[in-house]
C-alpha positions in Angstrom: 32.9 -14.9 -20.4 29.8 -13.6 -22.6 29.8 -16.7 -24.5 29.1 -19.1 -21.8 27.0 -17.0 -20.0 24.5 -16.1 -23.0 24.6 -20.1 -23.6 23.9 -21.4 -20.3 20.7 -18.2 -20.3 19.7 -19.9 -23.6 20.1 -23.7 -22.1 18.4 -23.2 -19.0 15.8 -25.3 -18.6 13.5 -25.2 -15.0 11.8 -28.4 -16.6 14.1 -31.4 -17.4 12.5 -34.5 -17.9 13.2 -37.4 -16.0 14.8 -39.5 -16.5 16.6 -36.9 -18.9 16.1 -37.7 -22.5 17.9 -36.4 -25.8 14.9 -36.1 -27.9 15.5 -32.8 -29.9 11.6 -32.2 -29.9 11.5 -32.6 -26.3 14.0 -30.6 -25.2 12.8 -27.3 -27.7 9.4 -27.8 -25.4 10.8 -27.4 -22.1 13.4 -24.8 -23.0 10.2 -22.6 -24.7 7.9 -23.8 -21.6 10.8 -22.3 -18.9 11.0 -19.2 -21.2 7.2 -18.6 -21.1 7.2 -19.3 -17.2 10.2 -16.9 -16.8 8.6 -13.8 -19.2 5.0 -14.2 -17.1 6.8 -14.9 -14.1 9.0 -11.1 -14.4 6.0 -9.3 -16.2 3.7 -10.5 -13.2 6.7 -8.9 -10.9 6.9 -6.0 -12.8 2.6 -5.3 -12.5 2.7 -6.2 -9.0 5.5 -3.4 -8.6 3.8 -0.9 -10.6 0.3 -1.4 -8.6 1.9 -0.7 -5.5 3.4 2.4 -6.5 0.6 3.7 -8.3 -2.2 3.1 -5.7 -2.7 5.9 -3.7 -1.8 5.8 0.1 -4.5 6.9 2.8 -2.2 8.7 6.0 -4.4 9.1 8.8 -3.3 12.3 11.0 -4.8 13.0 14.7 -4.9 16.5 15.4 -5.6 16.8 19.1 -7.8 19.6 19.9 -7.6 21.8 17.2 -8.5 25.4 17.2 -11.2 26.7 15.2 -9.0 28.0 12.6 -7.4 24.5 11.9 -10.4 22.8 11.9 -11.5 25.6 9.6 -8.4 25.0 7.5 -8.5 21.3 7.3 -12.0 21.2 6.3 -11.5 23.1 3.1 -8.6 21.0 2.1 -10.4 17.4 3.3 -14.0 17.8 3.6 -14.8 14.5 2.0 -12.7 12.6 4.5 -12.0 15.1 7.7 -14.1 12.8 10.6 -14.5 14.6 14.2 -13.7 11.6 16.9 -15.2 14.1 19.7 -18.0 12.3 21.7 -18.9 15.5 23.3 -20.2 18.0 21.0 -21.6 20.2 23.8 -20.4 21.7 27.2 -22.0 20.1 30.2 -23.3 23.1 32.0 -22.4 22.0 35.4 -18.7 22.2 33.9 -18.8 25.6 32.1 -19.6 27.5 35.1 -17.2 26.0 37.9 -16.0 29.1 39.5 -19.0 30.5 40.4 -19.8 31.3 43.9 -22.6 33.9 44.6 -22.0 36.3 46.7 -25.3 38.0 48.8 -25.5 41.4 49.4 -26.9 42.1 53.0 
C-alpha cells in the first residue's frame, strides 16, 4: 500500500554501516547522505538528457553531381558549410573533344 511504500522511500539507505549500528545520529547521516546522492544523481540525469536534446545535430548530405541550379540552391541556404569534394575543377581537354575526327576536303 502507500504507507509502506512512502516508508521504505523514506528508510532507504544506499549507505548502511557495517556492522549495522542503532545509533540515531548515525543513521539521520546516511539516510540524508543517500538522499543527497540520489537528488545529484537524477538532476545529473536530467542535464545530461537535456544537453543531448538541445545540442544541435550536424547531418551530412552527398549530393552526387548536382546541376548548377542545386548547387545554386544549396549555396544560398548553406554557404558557411556547403564543401565541394570534386578533385577536378576543370575538363581535361583531351576528354571534352572525343568525337572529333577531321575530315579533309580534297
Amino acid at each position: 500500500t502507500y504507507k509502506t511504500v512512502k516508508d521504505k522511500v523514506l528508510k532507504y539507505n544506499l549507505f548502511p554501516n557495517y556492522p549495522p549500528t542503532t545509533d540515531e545520529h548515525d543513521l539521520k547521516t546516511e539516510l540524508i547522505s543517500t538522499r543527497c546522492y540520489l537528488f545529484i544523481f537524477v538532476l545529473s540525469l536530467i542535464l545530461l538528457l537535456l544537453y543531448g536534446t538541445v545540442l544541435p545535430r550536424t547531418k551530412t548530405v552527398i549530393v552526387q553531381l548536382p546541376t548548377q541550379e542545386q548547387y545554386i540552391h544549396l549555396y544560398e541556404r548553406h554557404s558557411q558549410t556547403l564543401i565541394c569534394l570534386c578533385s577536378l575543377i576543370a575538363v581535361p581537354f583531351g576528354k571534352l573533344i572525343t568525337q572529333f575526327t577531321p575530315v579533309y576536303h580534297e
